[in-house]
C-alpha positions as CSV (number, residue, x, y, z in Angstrom):
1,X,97.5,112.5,84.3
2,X,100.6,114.0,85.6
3,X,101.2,115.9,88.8
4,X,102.5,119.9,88.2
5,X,103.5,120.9,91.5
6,X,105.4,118.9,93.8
7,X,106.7,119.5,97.3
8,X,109.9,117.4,99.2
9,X,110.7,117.8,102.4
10,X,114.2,119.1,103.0
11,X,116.6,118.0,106.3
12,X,120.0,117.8,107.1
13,X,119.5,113.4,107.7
14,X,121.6,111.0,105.5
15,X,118.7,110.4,103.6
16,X,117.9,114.0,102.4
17,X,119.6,113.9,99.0
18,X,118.6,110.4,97.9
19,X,115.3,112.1,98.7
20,X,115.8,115.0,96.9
21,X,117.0,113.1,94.0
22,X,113.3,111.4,93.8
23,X,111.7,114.3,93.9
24,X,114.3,115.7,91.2
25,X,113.5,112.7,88.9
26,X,109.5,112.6,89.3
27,X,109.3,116.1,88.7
28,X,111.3,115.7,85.8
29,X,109.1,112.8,84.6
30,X,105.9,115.0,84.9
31,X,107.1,118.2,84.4
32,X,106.5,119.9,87.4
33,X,107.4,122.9,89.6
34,X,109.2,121.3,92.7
35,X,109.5,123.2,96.1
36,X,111.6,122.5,99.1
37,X,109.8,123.1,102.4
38,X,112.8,123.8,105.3
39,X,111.7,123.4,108.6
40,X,113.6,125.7,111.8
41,X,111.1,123.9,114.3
42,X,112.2,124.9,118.0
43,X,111.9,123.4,121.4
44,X,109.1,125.3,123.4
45,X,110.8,127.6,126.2
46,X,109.4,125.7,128.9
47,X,110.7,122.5,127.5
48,X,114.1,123.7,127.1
49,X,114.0,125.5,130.3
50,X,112.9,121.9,132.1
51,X,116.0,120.6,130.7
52,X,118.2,123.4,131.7
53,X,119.1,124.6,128.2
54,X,120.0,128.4,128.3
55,X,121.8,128.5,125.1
56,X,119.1,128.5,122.9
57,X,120.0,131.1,120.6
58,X,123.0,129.7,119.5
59,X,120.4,126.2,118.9
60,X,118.4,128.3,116.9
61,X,121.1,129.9,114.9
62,X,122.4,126.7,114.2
63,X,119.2,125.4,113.0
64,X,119.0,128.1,110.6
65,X,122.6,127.7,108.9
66,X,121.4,124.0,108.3
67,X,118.2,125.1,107.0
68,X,120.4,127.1,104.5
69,X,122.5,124.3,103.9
70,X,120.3,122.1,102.7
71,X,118.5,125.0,100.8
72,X,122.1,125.6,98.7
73,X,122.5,122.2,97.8
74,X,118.8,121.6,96.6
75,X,119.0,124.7,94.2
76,X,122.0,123.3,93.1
77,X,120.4,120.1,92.3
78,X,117.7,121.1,91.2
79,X,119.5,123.6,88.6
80,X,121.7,120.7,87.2
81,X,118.8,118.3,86.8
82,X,116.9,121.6,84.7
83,X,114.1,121.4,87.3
84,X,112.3,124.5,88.1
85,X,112.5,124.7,92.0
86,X,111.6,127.0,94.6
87,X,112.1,127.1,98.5
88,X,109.8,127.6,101.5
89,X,111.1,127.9,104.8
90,X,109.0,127.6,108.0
91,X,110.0,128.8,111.3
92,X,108.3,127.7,114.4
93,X,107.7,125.8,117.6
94,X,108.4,122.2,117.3
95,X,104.8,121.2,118.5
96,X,102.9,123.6,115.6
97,X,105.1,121.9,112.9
98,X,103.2,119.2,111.9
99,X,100.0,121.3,111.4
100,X,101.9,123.8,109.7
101,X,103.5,121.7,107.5
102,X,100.1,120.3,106.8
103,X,98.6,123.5,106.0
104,X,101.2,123.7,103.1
105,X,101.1,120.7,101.8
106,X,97.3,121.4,100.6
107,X,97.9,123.2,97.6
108,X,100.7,120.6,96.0
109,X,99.4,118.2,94.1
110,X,102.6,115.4,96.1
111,X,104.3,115.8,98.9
112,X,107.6,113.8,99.6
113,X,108.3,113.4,103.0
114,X,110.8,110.6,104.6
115,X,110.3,107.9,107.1
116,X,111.4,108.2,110.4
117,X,114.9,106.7,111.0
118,X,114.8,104.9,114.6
119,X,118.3,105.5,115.4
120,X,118.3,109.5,115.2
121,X,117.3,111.6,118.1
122,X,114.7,113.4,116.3
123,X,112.5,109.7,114.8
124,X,109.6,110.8,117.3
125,X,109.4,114.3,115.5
126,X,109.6,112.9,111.8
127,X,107.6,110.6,112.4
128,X,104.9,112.7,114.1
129,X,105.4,115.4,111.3
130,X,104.7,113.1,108.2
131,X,102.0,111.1,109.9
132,X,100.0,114.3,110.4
133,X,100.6,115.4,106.6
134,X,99.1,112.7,105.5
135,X,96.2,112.7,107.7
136,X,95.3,116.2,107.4
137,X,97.0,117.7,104.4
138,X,94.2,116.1,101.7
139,X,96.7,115.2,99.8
140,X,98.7,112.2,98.8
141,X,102.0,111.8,100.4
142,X,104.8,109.3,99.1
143,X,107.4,108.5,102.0
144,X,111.0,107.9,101.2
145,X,113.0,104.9,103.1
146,X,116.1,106.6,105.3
147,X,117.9,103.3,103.8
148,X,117.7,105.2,100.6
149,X,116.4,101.8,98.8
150,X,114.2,103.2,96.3
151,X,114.6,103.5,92.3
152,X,113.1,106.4,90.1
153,X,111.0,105.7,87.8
154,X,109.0,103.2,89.8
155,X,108.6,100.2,87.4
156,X,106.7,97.5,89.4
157,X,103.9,98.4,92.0
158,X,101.8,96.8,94.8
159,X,98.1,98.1,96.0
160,X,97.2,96.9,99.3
161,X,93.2,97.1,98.4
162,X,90.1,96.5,100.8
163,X,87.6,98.3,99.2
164,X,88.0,101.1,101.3
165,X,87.7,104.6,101.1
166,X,91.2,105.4,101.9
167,X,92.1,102.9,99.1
168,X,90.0,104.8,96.4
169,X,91.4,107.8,97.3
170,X,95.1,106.2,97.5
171,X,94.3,104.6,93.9
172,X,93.3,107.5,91.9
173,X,95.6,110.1,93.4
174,X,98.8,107.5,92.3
175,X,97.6,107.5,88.6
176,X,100.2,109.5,87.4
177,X,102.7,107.1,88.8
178,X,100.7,104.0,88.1
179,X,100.4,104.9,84.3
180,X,103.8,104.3,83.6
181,X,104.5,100.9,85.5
182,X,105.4,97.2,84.0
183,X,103.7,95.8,86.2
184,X,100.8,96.4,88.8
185,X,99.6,93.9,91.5
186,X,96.3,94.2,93.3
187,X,96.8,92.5,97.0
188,X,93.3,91.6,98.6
189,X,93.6,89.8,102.0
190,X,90.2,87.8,103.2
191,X,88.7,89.0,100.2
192,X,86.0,86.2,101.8
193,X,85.3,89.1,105.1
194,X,84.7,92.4,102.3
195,X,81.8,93.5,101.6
196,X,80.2,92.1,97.9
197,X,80.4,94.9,95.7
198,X,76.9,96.1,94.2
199,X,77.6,94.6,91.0
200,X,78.7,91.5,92.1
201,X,82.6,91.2,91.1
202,X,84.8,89.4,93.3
203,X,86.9,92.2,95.1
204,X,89.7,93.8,93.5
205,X,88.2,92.6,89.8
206,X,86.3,96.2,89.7
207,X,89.7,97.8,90.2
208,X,91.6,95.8,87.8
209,X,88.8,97.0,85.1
210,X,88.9,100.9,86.3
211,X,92.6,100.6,86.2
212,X,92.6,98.8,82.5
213,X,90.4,102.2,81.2
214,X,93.3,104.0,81.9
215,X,96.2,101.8,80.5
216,X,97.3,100.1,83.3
217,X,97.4,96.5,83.4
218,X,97.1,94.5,86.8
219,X,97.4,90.9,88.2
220,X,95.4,90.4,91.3
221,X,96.7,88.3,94.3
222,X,94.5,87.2,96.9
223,X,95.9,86.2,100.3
224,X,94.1,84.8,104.0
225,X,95.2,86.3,106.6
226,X,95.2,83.8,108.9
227,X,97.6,84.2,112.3
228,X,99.8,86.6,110.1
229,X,99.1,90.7,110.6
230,X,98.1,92.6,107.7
231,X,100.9,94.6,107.7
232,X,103.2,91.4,107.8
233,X,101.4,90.0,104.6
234,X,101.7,93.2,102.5
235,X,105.4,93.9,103.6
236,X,106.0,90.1,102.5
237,X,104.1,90.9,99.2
238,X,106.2,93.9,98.5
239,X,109.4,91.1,98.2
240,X,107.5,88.3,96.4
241,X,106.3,90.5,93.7
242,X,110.2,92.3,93.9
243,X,107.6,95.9,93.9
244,X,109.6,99.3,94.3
245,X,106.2,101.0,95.0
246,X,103.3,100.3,97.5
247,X,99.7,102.4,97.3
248,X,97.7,102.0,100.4
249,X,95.1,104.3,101.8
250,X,96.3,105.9,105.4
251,X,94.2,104.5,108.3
252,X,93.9,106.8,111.7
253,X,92.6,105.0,114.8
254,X,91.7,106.5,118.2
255,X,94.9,107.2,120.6
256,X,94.4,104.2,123.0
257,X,93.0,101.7,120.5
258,X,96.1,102.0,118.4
259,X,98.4,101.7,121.3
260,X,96.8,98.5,122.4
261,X,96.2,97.0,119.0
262,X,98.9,98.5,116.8
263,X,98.1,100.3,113.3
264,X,98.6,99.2,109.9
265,X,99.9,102.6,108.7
266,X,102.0,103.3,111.1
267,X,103.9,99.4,111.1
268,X,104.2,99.6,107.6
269,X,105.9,103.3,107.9
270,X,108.5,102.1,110.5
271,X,109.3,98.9,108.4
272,X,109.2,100.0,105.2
273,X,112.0,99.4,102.5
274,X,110.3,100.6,99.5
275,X,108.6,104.6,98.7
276,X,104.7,104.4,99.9
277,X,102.2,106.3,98.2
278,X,99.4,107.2,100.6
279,X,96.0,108.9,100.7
280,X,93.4,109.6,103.9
């Protein structure tokens, strides 16, 4: 299996060529058409009106030089790595980004998008924009650390598996990356709490089969939870086993609930230090 037509996500942050790079280098590996999505998102009127900004064309014509900015140097990459690459650029309000960017993403087989760096202004936007790609695109998406730490092609990778759908779905659509690994590990937490599968395997020993009928071999590591998070025990995992690679399926959880109790997805995105592959 090999994906064909890739999509990265192209910004002015410090972590935009590293990215690019990745995407450069995967679609290399699988031979695939690569296209840069730009996004000129603007501040609603009203917004920038509450905060008294009346310069707003000169904003928007400075969003648009950077857009081309980082539209140069990715054909330029992209042309001295032999990559065939495209460019889409999208212009709207800042709130219909995310949906529109998740509209796009539906007909590329990956989408490389980039974690939200805490310390920039825009970290609420990023992050909003790739959560919702990966929640309503249908596709996989693979996030990129703004630390840059990642290596190309991944060699070592960690599935955090429960069974789930999400994790079926995360699985299969990270074949292509899977297939060409040294080393796979299958992380079960309170394997004892899952449900029994119908043909009675132990959980995570069904996987290790499927993923053996397509060449991949795997080691499965089972872990209690006890008083740690999930989230704390697979981010640990990801050191111990030295992985440059996590699959995980992409959990959504209702507004308050997630506020109150915190989401897996979401604490694994902020504290990530190596590319996640997910799936909803």
């Amino acid at each position: 299996m090999q994906f064909r037509n890739i999509m990265v996500y192209l910004d002015q942050g410090n972590s935009n060529q590293a990215r690019v790079d990745s995407a450069l280098a995967i679609a290399s590996t699988h031979g695939a058409a690569l296209t840069g999505v730009v996004l000129i998102a603007q501040p609603s009127p009203a917004i920038l009106q509450r905060l008294g900004i009346s310069n707003a064309p000169a904003i928007h014509e400075k969003s648009r030089a950077d857009a081309q900015e980082s539209i140069d140097q990715f054909h330029q990459r992209a042309a001295a790595a032999g990559v065939e690459a495209d460019v889409l650029k999208l212009e709207c309000l800042e709130g219909d980004a995310p949906a529109k960017l998740s509209r796009v993403a539906r007909v590329y087989d990956l989408s490389i998008l980039r974690q939200a760096n805490p310390d920039r202004d825009n970290a609420a936007f990023v992050a909003g924009l790739s959560e919702e790609v990966m929640f309503s695109s249908g596709r996989p998406v693979l996030y990129m650390p703004y630390i840059g730490a990642h290596e190309i092609p991944f060699k070592r990778g960690l599935i955090a598996w429960d069974g789930s759908r999400s994790s079926a779905r995360a699985v299969h659509d990270a074949l292509p990356l899977l297939e060409n690994m040294d080393q796979v590990t299958i992380l079960v937490i309170d394997s004892n709490a899952m449900e029994p599968s119908s043909d009675g395997v132990m959980p995570g020993e069904g996987l290790s089969r499927h993923l053996h009928r397509h060449g991949i071999s795997s080691e499965i590591q089972r872990l209690l939870r006890g008083d740690s998070s999930t989230s704390t025990l697979v981010l640990n995992e990801l050191a111990n086993t030295g992985a440059d690679l996590l699959v995980m399926g992409g959990y959504g959880t209702p507004k308050l609930r997630e506020i109150i109790l915190g989401g897996v997805t979401r604490t694994v995105l902020e504290m990530m230090t190596v590319p996640v592959f997910m799936s909803h």
